[in-house]
C-alpha positions as CSV (number, residue, x, y, z in Angstrom):
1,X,5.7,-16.2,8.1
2,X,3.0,-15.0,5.8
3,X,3.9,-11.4,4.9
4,X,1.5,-9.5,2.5
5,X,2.5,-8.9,-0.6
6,X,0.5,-6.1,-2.4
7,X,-0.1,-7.7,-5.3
8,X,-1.3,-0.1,-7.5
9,X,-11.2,12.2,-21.0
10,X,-9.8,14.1,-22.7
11,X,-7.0,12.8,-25.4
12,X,-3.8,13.2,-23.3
13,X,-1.9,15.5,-25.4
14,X,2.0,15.7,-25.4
15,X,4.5,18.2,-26.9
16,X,6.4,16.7,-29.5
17,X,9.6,18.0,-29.5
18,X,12.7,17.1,-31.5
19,X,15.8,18.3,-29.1
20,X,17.1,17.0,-25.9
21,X,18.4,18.9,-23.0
22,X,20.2,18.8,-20.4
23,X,19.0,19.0,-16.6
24,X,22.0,18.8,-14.1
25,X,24.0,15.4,-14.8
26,X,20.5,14.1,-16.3
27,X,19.3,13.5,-20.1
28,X,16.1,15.0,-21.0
29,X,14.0,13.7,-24.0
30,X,11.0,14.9,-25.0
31,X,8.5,12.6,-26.4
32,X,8.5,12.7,-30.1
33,X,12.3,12.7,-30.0
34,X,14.5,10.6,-32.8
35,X,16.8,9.6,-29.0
36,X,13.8,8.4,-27.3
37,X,15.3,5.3,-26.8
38,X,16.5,5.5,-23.2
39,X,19.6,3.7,-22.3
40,X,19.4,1.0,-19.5
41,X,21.1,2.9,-17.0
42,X,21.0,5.5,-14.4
43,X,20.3,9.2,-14.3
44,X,18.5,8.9,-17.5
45,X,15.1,10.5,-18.1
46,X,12.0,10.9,-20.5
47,X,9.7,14.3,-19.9
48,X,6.2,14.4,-21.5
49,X,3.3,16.9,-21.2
50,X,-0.4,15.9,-21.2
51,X,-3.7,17.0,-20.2
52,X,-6.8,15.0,-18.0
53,X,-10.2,15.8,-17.7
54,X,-11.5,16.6,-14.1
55,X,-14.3,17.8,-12.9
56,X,-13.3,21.2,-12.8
57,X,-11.9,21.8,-16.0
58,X,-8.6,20.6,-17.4
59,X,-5.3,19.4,-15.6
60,X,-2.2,19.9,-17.2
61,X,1.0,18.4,-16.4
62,X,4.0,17.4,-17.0
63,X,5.5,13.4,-16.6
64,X,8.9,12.0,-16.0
65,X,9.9,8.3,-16.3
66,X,13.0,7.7,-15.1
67,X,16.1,6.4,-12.7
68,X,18.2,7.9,-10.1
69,X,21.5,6.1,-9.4
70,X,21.9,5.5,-5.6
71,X,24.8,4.7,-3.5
72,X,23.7,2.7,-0.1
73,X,26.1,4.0,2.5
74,X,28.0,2.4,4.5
75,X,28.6,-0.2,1.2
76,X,29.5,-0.4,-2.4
77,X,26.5,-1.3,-3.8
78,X,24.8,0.9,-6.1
79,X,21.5,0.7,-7.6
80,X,19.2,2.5,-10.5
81,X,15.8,3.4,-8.8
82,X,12.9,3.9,-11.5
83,X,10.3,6.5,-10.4
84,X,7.7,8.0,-12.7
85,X,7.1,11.9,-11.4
86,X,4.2,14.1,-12.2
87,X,4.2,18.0,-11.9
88,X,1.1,20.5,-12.2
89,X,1.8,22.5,-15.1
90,X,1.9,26.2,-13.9
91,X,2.5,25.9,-10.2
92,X,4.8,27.4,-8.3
93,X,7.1,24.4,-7.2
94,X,8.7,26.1,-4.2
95,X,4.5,25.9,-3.1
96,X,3.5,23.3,-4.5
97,X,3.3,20.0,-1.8
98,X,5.2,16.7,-3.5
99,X,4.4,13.0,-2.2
100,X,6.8,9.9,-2.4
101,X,4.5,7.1,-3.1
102,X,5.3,3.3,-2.3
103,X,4.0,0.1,-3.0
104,X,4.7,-2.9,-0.5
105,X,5.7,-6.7,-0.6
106,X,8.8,-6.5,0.4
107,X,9.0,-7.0,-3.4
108,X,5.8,-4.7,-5.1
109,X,6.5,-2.0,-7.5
110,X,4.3,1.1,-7.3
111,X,2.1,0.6,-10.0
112,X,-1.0,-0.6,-7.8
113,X,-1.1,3.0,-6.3
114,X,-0.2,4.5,-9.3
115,X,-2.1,2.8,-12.3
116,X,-5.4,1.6,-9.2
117,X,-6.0,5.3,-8.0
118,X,-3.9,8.0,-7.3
119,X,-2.0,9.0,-10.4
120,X,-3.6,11.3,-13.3
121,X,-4.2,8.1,-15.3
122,X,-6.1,4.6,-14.0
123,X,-6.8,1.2,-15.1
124,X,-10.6,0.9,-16.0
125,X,-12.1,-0.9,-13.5
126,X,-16.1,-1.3,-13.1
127,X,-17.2,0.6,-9.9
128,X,-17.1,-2.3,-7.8
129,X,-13.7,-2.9,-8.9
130,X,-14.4,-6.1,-10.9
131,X,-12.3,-6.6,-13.7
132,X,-14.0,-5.8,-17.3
133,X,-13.3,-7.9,-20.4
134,X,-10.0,-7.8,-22.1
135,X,-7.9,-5.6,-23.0
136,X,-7.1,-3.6,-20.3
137,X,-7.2,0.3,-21.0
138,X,-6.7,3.5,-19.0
139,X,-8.9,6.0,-18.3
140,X,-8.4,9.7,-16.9
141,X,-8.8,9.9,-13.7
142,X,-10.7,12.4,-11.9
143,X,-9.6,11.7,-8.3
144,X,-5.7,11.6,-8.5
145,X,-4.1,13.0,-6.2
146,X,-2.0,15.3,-8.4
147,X,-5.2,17.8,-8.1
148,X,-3.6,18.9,-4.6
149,X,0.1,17.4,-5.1
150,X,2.9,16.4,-7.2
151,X,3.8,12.7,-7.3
152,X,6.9,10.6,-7.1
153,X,6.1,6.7,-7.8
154,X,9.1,4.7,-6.7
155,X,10.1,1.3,-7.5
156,X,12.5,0.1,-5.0
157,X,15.1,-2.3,-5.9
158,X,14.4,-5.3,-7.6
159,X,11.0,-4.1,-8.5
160,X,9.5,-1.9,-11.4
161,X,12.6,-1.6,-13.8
162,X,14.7,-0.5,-10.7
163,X,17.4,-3.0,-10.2
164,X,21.1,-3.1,-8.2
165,X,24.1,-2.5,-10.7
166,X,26.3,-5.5,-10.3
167,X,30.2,-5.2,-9.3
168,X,32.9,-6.2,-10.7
169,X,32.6,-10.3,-10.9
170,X,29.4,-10.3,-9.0
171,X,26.5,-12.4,-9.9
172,X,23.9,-10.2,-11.2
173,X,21.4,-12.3,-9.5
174,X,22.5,-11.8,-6.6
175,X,23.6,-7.6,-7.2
176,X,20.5,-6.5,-5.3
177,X,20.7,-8.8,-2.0
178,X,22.7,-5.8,-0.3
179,X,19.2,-3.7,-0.9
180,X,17.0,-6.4,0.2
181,X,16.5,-5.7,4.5
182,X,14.4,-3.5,6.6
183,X,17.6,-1.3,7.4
184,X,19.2,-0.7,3.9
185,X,16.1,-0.7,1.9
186,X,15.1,2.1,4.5
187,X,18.1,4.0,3.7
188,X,18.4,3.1,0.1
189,X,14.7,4.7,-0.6
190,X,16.1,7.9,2.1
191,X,18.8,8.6,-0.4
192,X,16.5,8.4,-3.2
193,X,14.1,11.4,-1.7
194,X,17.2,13.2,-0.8
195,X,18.7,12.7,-4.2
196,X,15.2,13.5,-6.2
197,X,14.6,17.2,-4.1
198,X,18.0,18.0,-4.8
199,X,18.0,17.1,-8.5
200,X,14.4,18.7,-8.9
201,X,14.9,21.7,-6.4
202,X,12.2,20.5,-4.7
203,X,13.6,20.7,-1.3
204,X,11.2,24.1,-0.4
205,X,8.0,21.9,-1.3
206,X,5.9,20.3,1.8
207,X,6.8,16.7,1.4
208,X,4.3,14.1,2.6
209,X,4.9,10.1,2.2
210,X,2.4,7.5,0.8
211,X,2.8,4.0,1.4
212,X,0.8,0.2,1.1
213,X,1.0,-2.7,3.0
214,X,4.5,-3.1,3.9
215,X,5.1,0.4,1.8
216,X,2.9,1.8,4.7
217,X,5.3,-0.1,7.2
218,X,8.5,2.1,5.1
219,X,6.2,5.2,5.5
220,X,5.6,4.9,9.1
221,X,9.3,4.3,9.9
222,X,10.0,7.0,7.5
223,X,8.4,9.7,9.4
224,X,11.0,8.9,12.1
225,X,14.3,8.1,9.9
226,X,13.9,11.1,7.2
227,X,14.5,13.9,9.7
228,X,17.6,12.6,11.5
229,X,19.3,10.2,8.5
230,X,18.6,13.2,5.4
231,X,17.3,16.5,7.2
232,X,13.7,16.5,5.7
233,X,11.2,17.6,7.4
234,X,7.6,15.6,6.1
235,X,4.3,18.0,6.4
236,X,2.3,14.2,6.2
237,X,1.7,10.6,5.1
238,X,-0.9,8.5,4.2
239,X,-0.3,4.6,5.1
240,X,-2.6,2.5,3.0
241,X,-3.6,-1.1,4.3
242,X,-0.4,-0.9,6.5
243,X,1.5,-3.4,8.6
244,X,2.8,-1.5,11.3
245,X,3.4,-4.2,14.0
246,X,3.7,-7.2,12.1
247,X,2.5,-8.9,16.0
248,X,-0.6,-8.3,15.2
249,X,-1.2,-9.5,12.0
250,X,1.1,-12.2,11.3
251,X,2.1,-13.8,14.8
252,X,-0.6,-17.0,14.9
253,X,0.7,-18.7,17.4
254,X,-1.5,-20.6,19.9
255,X,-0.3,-18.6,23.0
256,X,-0.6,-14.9,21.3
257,X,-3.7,-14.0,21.3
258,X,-3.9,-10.5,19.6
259,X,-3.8,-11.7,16.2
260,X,-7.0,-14.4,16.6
261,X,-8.7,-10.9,18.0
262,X,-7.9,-8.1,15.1
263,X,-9.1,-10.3,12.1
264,X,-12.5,-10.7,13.6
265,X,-14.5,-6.8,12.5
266,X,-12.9,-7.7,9.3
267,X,-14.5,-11.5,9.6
268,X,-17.9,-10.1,10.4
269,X,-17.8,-7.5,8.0
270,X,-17.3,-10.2,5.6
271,X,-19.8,-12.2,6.5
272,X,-22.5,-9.5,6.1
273,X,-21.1,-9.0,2.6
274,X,-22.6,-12.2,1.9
275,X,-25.4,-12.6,4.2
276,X,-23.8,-14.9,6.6
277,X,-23.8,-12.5,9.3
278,X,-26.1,-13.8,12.2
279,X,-25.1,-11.3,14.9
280,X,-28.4,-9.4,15.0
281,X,-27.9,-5.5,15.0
282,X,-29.5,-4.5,11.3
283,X,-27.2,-4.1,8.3
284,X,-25.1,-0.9,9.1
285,X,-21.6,-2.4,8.1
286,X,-19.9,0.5,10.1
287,X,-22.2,-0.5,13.5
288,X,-21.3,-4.1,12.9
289,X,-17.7,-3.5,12.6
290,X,-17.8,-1.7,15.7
291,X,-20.1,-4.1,17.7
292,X,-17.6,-7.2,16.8
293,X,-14.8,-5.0,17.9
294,X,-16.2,-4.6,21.3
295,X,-16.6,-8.4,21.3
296,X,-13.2,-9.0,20.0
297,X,-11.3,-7.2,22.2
298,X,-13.5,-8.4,25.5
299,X,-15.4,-11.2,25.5
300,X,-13.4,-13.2,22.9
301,X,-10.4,-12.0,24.1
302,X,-11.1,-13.2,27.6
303,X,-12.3,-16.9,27.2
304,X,-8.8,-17.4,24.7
305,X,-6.8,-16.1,27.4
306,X,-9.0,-17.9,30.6
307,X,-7.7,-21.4,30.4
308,X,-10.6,-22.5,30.9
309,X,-12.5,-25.4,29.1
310,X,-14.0,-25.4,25.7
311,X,-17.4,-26.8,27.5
312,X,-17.2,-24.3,30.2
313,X,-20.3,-21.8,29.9
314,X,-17.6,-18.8,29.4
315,X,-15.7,-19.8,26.4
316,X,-18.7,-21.9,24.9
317,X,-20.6,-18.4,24.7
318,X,-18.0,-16.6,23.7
319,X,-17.5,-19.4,20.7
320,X,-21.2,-19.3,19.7
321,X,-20.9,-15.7,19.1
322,X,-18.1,-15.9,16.8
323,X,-19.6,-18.3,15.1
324,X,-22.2,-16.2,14.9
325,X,-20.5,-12.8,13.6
326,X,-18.5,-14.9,11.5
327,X,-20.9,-16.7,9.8
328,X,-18.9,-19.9,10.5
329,X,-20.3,-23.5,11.7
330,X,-19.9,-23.3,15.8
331,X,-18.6,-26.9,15.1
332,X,-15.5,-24.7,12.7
333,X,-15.3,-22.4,16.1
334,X,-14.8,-25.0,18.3
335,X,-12.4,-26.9,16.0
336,X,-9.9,-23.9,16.2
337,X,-10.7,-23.3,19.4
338,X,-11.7,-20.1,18.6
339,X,-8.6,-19.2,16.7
340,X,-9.7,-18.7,13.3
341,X,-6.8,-17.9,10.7
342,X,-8.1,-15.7,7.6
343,X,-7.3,-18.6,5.4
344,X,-9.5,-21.0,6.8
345,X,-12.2,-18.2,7.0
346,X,-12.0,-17.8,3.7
347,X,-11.9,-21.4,2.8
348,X,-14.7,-22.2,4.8
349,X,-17.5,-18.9,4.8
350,X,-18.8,-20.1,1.2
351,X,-17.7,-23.7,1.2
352,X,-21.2,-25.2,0.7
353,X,-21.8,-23.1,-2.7
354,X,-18.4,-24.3,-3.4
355,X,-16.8,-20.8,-3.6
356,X,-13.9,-19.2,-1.4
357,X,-13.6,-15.3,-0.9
358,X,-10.7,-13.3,-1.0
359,X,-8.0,-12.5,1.6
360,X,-7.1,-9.3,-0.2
361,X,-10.7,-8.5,-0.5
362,X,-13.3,-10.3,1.3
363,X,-16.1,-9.2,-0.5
364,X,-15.1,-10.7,-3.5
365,X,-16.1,-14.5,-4.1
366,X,-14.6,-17.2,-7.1
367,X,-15.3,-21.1,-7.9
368,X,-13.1,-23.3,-5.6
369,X,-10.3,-23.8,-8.2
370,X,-9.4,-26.7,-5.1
371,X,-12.3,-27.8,-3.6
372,X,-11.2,-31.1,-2.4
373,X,-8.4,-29.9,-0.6
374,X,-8.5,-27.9,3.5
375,X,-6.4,-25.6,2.6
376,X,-6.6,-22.0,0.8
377,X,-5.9,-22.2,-3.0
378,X,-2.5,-20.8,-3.7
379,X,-4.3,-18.2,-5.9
380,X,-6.3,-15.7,-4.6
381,X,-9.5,-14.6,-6.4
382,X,-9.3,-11.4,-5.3
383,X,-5.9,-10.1,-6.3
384,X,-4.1,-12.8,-8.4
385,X,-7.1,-11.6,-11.9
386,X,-5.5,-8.5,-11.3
387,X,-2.0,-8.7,-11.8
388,X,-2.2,-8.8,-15.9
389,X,-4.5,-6.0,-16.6
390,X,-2.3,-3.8,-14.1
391,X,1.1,-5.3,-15.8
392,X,-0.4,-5.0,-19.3
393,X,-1.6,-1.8,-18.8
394,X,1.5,0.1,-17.1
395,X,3.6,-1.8,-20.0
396,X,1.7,0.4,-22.7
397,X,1.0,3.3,-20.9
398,X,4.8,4.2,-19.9
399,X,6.2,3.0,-23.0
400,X,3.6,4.4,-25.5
401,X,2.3,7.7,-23.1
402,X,5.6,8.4,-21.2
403,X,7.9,7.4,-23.9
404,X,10.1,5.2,-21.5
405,X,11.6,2.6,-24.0
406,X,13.4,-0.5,-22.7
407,X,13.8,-4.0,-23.1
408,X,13.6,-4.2,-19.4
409,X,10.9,-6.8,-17.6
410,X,8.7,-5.1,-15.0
411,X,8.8,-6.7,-12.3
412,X,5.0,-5.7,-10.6
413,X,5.9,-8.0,-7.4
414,X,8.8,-10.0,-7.5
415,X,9.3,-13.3,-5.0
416,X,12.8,-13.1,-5.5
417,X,13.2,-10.1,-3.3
418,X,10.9,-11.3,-0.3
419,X,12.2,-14.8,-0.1
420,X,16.0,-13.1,-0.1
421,X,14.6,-10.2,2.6
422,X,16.2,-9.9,5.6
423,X,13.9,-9.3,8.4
424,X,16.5,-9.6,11.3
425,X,18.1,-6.2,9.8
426,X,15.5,-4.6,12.6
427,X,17.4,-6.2,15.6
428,X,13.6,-7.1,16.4
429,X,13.2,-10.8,16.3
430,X,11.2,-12.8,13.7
431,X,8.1,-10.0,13.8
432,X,8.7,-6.3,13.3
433,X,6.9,-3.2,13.5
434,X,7.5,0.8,13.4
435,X,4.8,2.3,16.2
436,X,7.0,3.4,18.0
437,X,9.0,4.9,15.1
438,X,5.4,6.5,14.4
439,X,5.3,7.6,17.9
440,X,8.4,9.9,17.9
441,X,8.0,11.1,14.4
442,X,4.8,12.6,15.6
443,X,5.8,13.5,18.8
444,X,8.7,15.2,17.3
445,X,7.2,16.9,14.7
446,X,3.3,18.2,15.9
447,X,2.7,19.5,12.8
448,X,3.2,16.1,11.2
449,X,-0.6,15.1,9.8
450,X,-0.8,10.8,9.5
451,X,-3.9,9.0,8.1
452,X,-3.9,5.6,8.1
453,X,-6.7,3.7,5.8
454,X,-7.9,0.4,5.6
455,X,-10.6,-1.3,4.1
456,X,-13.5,-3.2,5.8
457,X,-13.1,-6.4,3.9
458,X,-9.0,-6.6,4.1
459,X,-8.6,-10.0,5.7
460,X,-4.5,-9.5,4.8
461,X,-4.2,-6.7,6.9
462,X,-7.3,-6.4,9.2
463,X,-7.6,-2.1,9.7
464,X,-8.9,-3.7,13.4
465,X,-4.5,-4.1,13.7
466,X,-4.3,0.0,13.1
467,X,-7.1,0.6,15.6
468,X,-5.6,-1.0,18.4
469,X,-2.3,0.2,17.7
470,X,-2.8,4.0,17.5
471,X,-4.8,3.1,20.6
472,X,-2.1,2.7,22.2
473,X,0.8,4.8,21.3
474,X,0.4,6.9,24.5
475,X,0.5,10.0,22.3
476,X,-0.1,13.6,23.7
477,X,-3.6,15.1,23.5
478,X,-2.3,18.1,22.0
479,X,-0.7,15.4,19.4
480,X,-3.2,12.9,19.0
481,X,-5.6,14.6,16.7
482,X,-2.9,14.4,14.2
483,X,-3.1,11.0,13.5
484,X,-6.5,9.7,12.0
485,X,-8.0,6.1,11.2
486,X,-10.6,6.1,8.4
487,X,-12.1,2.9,7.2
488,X,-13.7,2.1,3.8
489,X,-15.9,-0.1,1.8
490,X,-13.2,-2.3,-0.4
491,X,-10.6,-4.7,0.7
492,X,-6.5,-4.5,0.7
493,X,-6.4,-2.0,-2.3
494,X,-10.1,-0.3,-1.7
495,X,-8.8,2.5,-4.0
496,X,-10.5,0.0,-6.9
497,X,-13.8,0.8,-6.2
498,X,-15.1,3.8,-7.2
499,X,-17.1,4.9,-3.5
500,X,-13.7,3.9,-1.8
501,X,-11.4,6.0,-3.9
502,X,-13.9,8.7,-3.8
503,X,-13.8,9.0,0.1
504,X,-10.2,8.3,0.1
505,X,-9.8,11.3,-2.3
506,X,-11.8,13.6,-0.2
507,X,-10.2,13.0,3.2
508,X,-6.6,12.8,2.0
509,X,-7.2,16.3,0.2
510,X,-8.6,17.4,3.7
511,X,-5.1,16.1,5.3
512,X,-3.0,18.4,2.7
513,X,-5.7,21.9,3.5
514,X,-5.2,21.4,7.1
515,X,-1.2,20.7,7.8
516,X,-0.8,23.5,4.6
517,X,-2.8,25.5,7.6
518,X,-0.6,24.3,10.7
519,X,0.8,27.2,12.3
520,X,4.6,26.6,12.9
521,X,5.1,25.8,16.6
């Protein structure tokens, strides 16, 4: 199956210091050190201080890069998780709110989140999140989140520099395999939080959860597993571009029909990005969304499931309107039967300018590198430019800025660890998903705050898949206001474009204010 793989000004200032000290079992350097060389194991750690300009003034705070060796249970196998951590300089920690922060994959390391938008520094982007000339470089970023929280960026095994510590005669290639499944990689990254509020004393902070694509998937069973497998108690989380029933975005087979209905709002919002919408209703993107919902969910949704003849006067309307809202031939529709797959959406939207659009972003467009073949190129215009300035730039910044030396390769996504993940961990069947898992978190816990945030042009995960799940989770009314779906202007990582990360900012700060406010029940 295709799973999504989320392929994250003022001069900073650090305190050069020439001792080392010791934290707990774990090695301190200070930047500036002669022992600034880290070894390539565990429990070792590199702190440096630095300011950022935002709009209110100055930001200080302090950085560590580092590892945290973790035991899985139930096994032998242990593993060095990197994280990068960053603390407001002068707050009271005990106070102070601290957020885990995932990327997805299976197989991602955090650096999209933490080098595309929420950490103190960001790669230098132009506002619409096109990619300027080379090299990459970082700028300060005035909507981090570290305005309103501290931040833990974790790499989970195999990813980042985190990687399984090999047994006695084991193949290391193999070391990490024991990591690699719903279940354990669950309660590997459980053990990590656990571990990183005891080392840290952190365990009197609000804690809250961030997590992409499938890192929203880990966030949204999170909210369920922390309480009952470690004893923490989460004040929120924020699931970006999730999966959270894979059903409904990845199950395209003929006879399941949800997953030809949730790409559709995406589809026409899409097409309006490049003026092939011809549904009529002006040019709000937001009302358009909306309108091809409505249509999605009844009218499409009706002539797929009716049986009935392609010719018949039902389904043939119901194809002319997708065609229509899709931009598409009505020849395309009725090819597919009405069942149109991102990929050939994307193949086929632009095909006579000989351009295909993204799946990670539909509003970005690209030459054809293929254009004689059917099928979707293998590289997608839309996230594959991306992966060297983001890898460039978090090689430099957390070797020159954090002082984090090794001869370690960063792994920013590695396929290794998705083609070796084991899916049937869940007890599920092929397709997995954690709603329910969302359900009883919240239900659990009413003071739990969840916003889940998508962007209008994500054709990997369609936020239309969100919608129609928190729909239907059957939550409480006194509940229900606590989970929220906002949508953007962007694709799979919207956080890129400068309006995008601007609302994002705004509402996730709002999510922080109002559980900090939640009365104890």
């Amino acid at each position: 199956m295709r799973v999504p793989i989320l392929r994250t000004r003022c001069s900073i200032l650090l305190v050069l210091v020439t001792a080392a000290a010791v934290v707990g079992s774990s090695l301190v350097l200070l930047a500036g050190a002669a022992e600034s060389v880290v070894p390539e194991s565990a429990d070792t750690m590199v702190q440096t201080r630095h300011t950022i300009a935002v709009e209110d003034g100055q930001l200080a705070y302090t950085a560590i890069a580092g590892a945290l060796r973790v035991d899985l249970d139930k096994s032998d196998a242990e593993a060095a998780i990197f994280y990068v951590s960053y603390q407001k300089d002068g707050a009271d920690a005990s106070r102070r709110p601290i957020t885990f922060v995932f990327n997805g994959g299976p197989g991602s390391s955090a650096a999209w989140l933490h080098l595309g938008g929420l950490g103190p520094k960001r790669l230098f982007l132009r506002d619409d999140g096109g990619i300027p000339d080379p090299p990459a470089r970082m700028v300060d970023n005035a909507q981090t989140w570290l305005r309103f929280t501290d931040l833990v960026f974790v790499d989970p095994v195999g990813t980042g520099f985190s990687r399984a510590l090999p047994r006695a005669g084991e193949d290391s290639a193999k070391s990490g395999r024991p990591f690699w499944g719903i279940k354990s990689d669950l309660r590997s990254l459980a053990e990590f939080v656990r571990l990183y509020l005891t080392r840290y004393a952190r365990w009197a902070s609000p804690k809250y959860l961030a997590g992409e694509s499938y890192g929203g998937f880990r966030a949204g069973a999170m909210v369920e597993l922390l309480p009952v497998k470690a004893g923490i108690q989460l004040s929120g989380a924020v699931l970006i571009s999730p999966v959270i029933e894979y059903t409904l975005n990845m199950g395209h087979d003929y006879l399941n029909m949800m997953p030809w209905v949730t790409f559709v709002p995406s589809f026409a919002a899409t097409a309006l990005r490049h003026g092939r919408y011809r549904g009529g209703g002006g040019g709000d993107l937001k009302q358009i969304a909306e309108d091809a919902e409505a249509f999605s969910r009844g009218e499409l949704l009706l002539a797929l499931a009716s049986g009935a003849s392609p010719k018949s006067a039902e389904v043939s309307k119901a194809f002319a309107r997708l065609a229509a809202i899709s931009g598409l031939d009505i020849s395309e529709v009725q090819r597919h039967r009405g069942r149109l797959s991102a990929e050939v959406f994307a193949k086929r939207l632009l095909e006579d300018q000989g351009r295909v659009v993204g799946i990670y972003d539909g509003s970005v467009s690209a030459p054809d590198p293929n254009p004689f073949s059917t099928a979707y190129p293998a590289r997608d215009p839309s996230f594959d430019p991306l992966v060297a300035p983001v890898t460039t730039s978090f090689n430099a910044y957390v070797r020159d800025e954090l002082a984090y030396k090794t001869d370690l390769r960063y792994e920013l996504m590695n396929p290794d660890v998705l083609q070796a993940w084991n899916w049937g961990e869940a007890g599920e069947g092929d397709l997995p998903g954690v709603g329910s898992r969302l359900r009883t978190g919240l239900s659990l816990n009413p003071n739990l705050k969840v916003l889940v945030a998508h962007g209008y042009f994500d054709l990997a995960t369609p936020y239309f898949a969100s919608k129609y799940i928190i729909e239907r989770l059957e939550l409480d009314e006194v509940i229900f206001p606590n989970l929220r779906l906002s949508v953007y202007p962007g694709g799979h990582m919207f956080y890129t474009r400068a309006d995008a990360r601007e609302l994002l900012y705004r509402d996730v700060k709002a999510l922080y204010e109002t559980s900090a406010q939640t009365p104890a029940h």
